[in-house]
PDB file with SEQRES, HELIX, SHEET and CRYST1 records, atoms N, CA, C and O in Angstrom:
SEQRES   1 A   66  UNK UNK UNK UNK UNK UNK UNK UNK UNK UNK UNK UNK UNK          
SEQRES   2 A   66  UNK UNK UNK UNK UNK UNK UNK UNK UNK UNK UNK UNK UNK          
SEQRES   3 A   66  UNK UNK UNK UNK UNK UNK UNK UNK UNK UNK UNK UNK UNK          
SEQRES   4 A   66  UNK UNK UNK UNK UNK UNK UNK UNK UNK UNK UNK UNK UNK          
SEQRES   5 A   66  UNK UNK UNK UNK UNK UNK UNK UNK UNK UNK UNK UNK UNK          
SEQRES   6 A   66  UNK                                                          
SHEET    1 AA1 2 UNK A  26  UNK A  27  0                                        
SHEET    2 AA1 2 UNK A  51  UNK A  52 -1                                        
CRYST1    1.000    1.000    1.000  90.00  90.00  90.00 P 1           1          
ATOM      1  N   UNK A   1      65.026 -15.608  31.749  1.00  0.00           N  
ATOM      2  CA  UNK A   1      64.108 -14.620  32.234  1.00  0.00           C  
ATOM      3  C   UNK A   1      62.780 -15.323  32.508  1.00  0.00           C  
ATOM      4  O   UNK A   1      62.070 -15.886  31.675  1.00  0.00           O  
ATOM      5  N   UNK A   2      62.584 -15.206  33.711  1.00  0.00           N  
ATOM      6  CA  UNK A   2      60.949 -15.890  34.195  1.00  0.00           C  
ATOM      7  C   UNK A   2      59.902 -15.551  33.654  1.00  0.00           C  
ATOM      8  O   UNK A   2      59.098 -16.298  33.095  1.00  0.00           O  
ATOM      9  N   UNK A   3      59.811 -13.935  33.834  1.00  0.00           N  
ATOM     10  CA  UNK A   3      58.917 -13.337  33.807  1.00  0.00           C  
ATOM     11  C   UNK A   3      58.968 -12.025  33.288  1.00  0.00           C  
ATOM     12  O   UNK A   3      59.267 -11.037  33.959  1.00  0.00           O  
ATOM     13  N   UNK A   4      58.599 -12.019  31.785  1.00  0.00           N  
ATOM     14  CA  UNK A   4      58.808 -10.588  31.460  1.00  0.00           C  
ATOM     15  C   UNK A   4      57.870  -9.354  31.430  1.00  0.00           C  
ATOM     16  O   UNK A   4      57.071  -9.244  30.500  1.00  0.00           O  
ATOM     17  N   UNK A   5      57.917  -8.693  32.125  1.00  0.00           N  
ATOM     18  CA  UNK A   5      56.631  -7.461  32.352  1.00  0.00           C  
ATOM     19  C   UNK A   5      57.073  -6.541  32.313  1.00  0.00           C  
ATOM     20  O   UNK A   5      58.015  -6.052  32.937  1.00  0.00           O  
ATOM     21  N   UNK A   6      56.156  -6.017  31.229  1.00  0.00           N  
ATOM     22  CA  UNK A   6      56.406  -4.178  30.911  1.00  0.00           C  
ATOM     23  C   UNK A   6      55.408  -3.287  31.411  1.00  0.00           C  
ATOM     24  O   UNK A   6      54.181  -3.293  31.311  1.00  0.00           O  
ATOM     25  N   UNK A   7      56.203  -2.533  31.962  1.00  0.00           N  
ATOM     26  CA  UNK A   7      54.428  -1.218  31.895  1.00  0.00           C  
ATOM     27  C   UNK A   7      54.863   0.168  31.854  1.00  0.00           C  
ATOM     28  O   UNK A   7      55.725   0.386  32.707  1.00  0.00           O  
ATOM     29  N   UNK A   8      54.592   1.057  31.233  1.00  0.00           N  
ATOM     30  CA  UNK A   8      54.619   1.835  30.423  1.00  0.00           C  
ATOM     31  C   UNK A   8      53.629   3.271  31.178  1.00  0.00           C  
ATOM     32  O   UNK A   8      52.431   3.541  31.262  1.00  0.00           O  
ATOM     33  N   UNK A   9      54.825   3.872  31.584  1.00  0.00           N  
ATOM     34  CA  UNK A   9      54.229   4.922  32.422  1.00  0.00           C  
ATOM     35  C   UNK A   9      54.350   6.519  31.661  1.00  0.00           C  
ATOM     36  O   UNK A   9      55.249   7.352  31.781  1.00  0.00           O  
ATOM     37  N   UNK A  10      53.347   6.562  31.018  1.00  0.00           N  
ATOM     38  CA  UNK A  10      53.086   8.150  30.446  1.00  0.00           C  
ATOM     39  C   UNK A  10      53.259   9.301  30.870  1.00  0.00           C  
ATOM     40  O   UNK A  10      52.372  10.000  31.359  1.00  0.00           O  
ATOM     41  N   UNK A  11      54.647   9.675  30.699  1.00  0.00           N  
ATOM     42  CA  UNK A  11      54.420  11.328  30.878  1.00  0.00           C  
ATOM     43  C   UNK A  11      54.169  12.351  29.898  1.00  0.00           C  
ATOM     44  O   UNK A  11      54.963  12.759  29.050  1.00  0.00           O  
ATOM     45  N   UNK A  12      52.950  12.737  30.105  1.00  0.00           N  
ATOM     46  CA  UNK A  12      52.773  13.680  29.110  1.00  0.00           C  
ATOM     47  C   UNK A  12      52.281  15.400  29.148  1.00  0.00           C  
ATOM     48  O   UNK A  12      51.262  15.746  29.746  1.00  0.00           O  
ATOM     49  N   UNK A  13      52.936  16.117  28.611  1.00  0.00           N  
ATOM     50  CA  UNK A  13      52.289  17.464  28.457  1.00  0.00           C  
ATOM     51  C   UNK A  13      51.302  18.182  27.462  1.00  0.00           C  
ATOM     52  O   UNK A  13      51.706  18.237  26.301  1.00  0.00           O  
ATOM     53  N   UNK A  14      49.993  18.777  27.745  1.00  0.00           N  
ATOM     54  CA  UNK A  14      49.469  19.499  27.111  1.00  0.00           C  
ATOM     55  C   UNK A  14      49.277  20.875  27.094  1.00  0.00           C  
ATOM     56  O   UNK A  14      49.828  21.596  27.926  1.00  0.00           O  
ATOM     57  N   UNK A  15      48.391  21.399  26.036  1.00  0.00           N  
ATOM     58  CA  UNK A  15      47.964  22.757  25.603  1.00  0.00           C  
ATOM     59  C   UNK A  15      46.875  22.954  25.596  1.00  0.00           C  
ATOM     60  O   UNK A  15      45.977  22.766  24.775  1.00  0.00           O  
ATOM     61  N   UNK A  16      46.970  23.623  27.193  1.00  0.00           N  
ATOM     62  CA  UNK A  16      45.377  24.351  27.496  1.00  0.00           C  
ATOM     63  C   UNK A  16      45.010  25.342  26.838  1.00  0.00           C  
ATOM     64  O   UNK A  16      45.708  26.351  26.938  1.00  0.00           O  
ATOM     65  N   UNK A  17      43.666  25.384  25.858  1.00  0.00           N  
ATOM     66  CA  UNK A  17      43.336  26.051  25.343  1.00  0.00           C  
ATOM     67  C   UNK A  17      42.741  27.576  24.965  1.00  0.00           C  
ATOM     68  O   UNK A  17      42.632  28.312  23.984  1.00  0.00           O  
ATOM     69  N   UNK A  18      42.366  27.553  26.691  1.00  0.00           N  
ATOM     70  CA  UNK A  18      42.035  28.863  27.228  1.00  0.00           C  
ATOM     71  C   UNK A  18      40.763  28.536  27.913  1.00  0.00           C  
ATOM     72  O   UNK A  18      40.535  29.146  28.957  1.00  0.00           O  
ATOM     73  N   UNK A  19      39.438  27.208  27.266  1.00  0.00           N  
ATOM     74  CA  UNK A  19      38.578  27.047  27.623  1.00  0.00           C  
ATOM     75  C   UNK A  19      38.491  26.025  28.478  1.00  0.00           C  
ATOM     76  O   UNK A  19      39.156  25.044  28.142  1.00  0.00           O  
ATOM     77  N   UNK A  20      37.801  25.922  29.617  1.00  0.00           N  
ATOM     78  CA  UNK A  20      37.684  24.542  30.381  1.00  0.00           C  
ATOM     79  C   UNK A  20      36.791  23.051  29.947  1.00  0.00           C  
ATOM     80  O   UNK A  20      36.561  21.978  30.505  1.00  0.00           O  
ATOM     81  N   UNK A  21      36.474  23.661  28.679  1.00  0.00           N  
ATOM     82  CA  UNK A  21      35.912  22.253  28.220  1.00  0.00           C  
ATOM     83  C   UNK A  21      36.985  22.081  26.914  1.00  0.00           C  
ATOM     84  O   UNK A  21      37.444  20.953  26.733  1.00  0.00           O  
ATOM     85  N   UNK A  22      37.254  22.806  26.311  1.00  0.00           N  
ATOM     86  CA  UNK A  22      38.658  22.674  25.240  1.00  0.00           C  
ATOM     87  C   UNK A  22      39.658  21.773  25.909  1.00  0.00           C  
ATOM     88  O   UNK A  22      40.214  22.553  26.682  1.00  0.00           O  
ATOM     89  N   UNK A  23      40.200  20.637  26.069  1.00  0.00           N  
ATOM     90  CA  UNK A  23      41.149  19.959  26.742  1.00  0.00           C  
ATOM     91  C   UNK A  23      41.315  18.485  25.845  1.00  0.00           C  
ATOM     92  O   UNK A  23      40.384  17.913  25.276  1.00  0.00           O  
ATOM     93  N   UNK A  24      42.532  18.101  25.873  1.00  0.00           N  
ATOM     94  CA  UNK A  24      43.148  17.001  25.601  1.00  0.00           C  
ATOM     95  C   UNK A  24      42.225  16.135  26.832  1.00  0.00           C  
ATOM     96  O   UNK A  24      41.579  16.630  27.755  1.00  0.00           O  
ATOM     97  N   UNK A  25      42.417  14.670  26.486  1.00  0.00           N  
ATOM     98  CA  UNK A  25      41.933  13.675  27.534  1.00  0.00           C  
ATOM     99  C   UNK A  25      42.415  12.525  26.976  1.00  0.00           C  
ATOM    100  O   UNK A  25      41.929  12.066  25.942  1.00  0.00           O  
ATOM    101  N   UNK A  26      43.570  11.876  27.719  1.00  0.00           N  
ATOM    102  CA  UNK A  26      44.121  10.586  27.078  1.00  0.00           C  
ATOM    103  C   UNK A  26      43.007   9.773  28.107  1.00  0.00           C  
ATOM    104  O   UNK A  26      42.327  10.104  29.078  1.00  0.00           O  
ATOM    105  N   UNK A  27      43.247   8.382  27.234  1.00  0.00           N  
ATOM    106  CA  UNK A  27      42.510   7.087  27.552  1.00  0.00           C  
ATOM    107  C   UNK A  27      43.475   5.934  27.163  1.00  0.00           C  
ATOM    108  O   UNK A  27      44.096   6.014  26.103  1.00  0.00           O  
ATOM    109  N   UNK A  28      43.618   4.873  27.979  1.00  0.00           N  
ATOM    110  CA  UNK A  28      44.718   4.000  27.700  1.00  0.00           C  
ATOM    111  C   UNK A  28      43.806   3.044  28.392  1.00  0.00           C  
ATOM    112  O   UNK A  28      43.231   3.248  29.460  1.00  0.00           O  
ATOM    113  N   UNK A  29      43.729   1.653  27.426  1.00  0.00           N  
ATOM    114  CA  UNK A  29      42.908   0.369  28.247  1.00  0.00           C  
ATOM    115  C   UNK A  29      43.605  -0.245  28.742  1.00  0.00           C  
ATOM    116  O   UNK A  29      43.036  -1.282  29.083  1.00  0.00           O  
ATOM    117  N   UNK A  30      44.605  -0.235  29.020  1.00  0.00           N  
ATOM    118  CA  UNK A  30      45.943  -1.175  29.868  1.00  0.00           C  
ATOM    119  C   UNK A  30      47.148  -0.435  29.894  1.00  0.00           C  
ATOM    120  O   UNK A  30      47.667   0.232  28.999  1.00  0.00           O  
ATOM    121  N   UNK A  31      47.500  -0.644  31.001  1.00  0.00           N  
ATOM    122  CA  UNK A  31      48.681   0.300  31.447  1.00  0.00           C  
ATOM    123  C   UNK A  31      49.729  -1.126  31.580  1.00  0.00           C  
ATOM    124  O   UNK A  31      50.932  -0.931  31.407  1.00  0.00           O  
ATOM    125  N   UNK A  32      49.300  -2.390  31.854  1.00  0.00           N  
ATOM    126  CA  UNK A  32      50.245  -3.401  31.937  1.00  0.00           C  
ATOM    127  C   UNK A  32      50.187  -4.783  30.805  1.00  0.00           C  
ATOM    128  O   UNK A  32      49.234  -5.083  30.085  1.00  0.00           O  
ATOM    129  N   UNK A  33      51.043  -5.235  30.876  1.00  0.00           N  
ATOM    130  CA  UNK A  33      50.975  -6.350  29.975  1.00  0.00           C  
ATOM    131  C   UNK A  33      51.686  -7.327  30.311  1.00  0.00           C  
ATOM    132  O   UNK A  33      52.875  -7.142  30.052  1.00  0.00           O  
ATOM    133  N   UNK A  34      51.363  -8.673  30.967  1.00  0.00           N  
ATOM    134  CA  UNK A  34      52.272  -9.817  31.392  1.00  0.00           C  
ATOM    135  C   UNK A  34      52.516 -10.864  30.120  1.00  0.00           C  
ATOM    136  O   UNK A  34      51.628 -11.610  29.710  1.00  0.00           O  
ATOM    137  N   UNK A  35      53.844 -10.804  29.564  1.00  0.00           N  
ATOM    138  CA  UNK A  35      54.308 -11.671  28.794  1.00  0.00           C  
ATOM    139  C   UNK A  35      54.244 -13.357  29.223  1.00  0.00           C  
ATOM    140  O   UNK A  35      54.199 -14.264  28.391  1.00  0.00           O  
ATOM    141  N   UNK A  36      54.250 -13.523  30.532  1.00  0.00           N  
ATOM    142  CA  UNK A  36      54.693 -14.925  31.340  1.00  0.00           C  
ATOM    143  C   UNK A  36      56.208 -15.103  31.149  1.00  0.00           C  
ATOM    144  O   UNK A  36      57.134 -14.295  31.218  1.00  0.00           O  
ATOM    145  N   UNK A  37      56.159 -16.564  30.858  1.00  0.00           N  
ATOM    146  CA  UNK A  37      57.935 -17.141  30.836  1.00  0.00           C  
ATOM    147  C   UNK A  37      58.099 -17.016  29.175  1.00  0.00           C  
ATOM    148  O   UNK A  37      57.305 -17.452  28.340  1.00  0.00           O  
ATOM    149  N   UNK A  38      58.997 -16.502  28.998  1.00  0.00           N  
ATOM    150  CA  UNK A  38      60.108 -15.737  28.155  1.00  0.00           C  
ATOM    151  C   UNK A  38      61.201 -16.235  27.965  1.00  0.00           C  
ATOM    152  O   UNK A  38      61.978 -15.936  28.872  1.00  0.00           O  
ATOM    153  N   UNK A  39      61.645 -16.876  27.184  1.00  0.00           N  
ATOM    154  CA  UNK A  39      62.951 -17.646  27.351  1.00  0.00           C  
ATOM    155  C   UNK A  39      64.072 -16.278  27.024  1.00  0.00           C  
ATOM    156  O   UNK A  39      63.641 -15.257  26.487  1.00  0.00           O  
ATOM    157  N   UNK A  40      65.193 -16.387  27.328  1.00  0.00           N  
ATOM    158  CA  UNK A  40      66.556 -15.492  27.627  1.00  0.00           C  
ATOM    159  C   UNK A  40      66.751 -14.948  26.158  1.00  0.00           C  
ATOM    160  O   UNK A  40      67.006 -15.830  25.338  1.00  0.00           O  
ATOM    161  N   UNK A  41      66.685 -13.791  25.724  1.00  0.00           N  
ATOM    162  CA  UNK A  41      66.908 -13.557  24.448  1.00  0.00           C  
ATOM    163  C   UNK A  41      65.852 -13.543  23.107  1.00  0.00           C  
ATOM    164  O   UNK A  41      65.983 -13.037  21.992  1.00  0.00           O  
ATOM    165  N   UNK A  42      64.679 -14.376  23.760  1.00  0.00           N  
ATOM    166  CA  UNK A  42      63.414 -13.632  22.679  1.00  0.00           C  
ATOM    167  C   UNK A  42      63.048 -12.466  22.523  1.00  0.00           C  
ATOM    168  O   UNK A  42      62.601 -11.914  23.529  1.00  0.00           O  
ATOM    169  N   UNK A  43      63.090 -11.826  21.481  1.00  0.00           N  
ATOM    170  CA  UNK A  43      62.364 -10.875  21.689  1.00  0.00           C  
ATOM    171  C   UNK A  43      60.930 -10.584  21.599  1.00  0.00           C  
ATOM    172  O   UNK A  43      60.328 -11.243  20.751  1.00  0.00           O  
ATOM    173  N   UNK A  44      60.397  -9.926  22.137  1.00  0.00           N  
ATOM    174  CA  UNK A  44      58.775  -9.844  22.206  1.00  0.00           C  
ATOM    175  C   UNK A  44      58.126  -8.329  22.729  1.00  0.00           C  
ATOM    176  O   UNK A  44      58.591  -7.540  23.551  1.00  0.00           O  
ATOM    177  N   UNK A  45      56.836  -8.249  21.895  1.00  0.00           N  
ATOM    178  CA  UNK A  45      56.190  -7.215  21.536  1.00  0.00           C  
ATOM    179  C   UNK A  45      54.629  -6.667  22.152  1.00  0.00           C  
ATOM    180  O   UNK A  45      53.719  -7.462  22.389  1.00  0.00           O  
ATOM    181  N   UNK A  46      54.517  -5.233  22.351  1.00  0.00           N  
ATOM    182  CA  UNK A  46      52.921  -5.592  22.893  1.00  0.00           C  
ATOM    183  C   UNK A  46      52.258  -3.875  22.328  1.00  0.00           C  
ATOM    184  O   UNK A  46      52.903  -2.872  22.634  1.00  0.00           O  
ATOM    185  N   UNK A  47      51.100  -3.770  21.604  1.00  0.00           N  
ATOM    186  CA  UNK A  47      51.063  -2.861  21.450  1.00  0.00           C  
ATOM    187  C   UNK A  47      49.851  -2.386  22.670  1.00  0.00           C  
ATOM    188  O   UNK A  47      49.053  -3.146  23.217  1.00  0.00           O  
ATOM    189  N   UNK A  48      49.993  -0.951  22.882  1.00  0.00           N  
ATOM    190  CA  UNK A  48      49.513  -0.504  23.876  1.00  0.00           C  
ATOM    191  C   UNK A  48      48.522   0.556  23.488  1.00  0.00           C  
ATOM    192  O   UNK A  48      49.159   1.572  23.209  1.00  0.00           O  
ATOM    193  N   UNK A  49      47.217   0.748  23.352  1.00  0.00           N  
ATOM    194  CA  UNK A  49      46.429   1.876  22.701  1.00  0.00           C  
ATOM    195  C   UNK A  49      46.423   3.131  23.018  1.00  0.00           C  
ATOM    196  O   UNK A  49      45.397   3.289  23.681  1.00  0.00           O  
ATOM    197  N   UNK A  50      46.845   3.885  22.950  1.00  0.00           N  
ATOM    198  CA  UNK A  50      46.586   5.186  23.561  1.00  0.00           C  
ATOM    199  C   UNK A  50      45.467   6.370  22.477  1.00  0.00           C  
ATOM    200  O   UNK A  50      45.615   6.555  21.270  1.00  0.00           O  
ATOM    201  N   UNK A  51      44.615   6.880  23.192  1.00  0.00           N  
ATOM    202  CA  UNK A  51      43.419   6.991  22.548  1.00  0.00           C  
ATOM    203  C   UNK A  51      43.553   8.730  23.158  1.00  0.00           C  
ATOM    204  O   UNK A  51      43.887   8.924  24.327  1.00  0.00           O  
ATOM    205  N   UNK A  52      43.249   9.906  22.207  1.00  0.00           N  
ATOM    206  CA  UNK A  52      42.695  11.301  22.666  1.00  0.00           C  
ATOM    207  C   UNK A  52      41.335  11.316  22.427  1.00  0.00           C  
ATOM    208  O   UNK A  52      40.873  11.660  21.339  1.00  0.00           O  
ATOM    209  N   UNK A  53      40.413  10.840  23.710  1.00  0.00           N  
ATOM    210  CA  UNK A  53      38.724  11.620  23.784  1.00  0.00           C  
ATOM    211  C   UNK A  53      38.742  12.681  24.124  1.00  0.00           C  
ATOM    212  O   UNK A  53      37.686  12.932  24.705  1.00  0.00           O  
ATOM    213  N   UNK A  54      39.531  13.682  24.081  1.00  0.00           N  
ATOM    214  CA  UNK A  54      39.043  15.099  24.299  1.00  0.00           C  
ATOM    215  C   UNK A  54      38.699  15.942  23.022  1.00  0.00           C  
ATOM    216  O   UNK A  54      38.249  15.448  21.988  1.00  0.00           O  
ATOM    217  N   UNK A  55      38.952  17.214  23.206  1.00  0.00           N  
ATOM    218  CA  UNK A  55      38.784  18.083  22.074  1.00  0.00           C  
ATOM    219  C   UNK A  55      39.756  19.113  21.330  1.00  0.00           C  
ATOM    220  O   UNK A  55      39.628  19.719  20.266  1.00  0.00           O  
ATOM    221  N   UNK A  56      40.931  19.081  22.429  1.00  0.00           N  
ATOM    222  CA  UNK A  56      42.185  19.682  21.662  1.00  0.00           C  
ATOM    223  C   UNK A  56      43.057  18.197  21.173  1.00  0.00           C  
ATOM    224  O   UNK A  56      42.800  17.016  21.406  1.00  0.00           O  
ATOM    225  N   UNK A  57      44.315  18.923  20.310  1.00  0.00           N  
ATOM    226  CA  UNK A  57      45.715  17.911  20.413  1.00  0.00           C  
ATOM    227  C   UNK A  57      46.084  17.172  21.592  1.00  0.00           C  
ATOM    228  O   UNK A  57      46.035  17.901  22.583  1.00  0.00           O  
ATOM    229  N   UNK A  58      46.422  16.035  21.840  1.00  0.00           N  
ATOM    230  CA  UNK A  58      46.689  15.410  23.042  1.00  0.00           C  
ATOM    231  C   UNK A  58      48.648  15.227  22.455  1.00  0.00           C  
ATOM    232  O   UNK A  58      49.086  14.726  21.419  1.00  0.00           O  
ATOM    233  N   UNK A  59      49.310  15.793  23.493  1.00  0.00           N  
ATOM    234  CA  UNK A  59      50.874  15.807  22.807  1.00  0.00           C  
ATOM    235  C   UNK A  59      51.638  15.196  23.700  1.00  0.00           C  
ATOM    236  O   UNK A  59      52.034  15.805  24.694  1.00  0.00           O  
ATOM    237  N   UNK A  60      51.968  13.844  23.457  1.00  0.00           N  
ATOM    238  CA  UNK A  60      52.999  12.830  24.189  1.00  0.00           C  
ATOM    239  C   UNK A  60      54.634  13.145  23.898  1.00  0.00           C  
ATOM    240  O   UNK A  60      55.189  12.878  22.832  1.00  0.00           O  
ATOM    241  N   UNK A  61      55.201  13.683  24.906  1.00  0.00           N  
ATOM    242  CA  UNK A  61      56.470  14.351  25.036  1.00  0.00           C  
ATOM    243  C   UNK A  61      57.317  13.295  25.484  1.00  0.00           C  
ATOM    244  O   UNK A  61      58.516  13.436  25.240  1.00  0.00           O  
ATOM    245  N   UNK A  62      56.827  11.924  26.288  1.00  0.00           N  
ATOM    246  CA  UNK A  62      58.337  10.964  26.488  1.00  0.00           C  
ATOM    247  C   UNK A  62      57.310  10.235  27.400  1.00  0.00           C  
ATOM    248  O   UNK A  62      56.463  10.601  28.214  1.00  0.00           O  
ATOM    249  N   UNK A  63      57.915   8.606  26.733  1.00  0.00           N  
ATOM    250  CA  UNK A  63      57.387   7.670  27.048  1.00  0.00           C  
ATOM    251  C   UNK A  63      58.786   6.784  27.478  1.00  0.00           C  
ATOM    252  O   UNK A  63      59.777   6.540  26.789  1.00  0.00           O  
ATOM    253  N   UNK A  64      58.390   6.291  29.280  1.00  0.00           N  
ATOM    254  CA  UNK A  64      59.629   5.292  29.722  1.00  0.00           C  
ATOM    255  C   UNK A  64      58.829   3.804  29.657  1.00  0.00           C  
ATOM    256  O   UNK A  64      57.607   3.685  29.747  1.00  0.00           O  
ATOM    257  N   UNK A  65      59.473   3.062  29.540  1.00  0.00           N  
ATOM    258  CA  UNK A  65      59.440   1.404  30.112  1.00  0.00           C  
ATOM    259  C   UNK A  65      60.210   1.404  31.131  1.00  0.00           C  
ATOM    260  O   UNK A  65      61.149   2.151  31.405  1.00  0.00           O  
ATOM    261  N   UNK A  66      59.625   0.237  31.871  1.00  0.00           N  
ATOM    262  CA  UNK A  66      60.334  -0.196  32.808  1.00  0.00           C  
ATOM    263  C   UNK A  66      60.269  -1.503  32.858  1.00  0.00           C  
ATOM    264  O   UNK A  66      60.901  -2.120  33.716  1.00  0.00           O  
TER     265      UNK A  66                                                      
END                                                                             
């Protein structure tokens, strides 16, 4: 494997509160992460921050890799 790259595309649903300033607000500082060269069968790791600046629950329902 040359080149191993993950990125990590968030789908997520929330719970509007009733108010327009009441709202979830995700923040993520990197959506990608380049491993480089990877030899065939390492395994390897990357953690990814995902941050709620809003003011309700922020509720992550399913997370893909690709």
């Amino acid at each position: 494997m040359k080149k191993a790259m993950i990125g990590f595309v968030v789908l997520l649903t929330v719970v509007f509160a009733g108010s327009a300033w009441a709202q979830p607000k995700i923040e993520v500082r990197e959506i990608k992460y380049d491993f480089g060269k990877v030899a065939q069968g390492t395994q390897v790791s990357h953690v990814f921050e995902v941050r709620n600046a809003g003011t309700e629950p922020l509720i992550i329902e399913r997370v893909q890799s690709s």
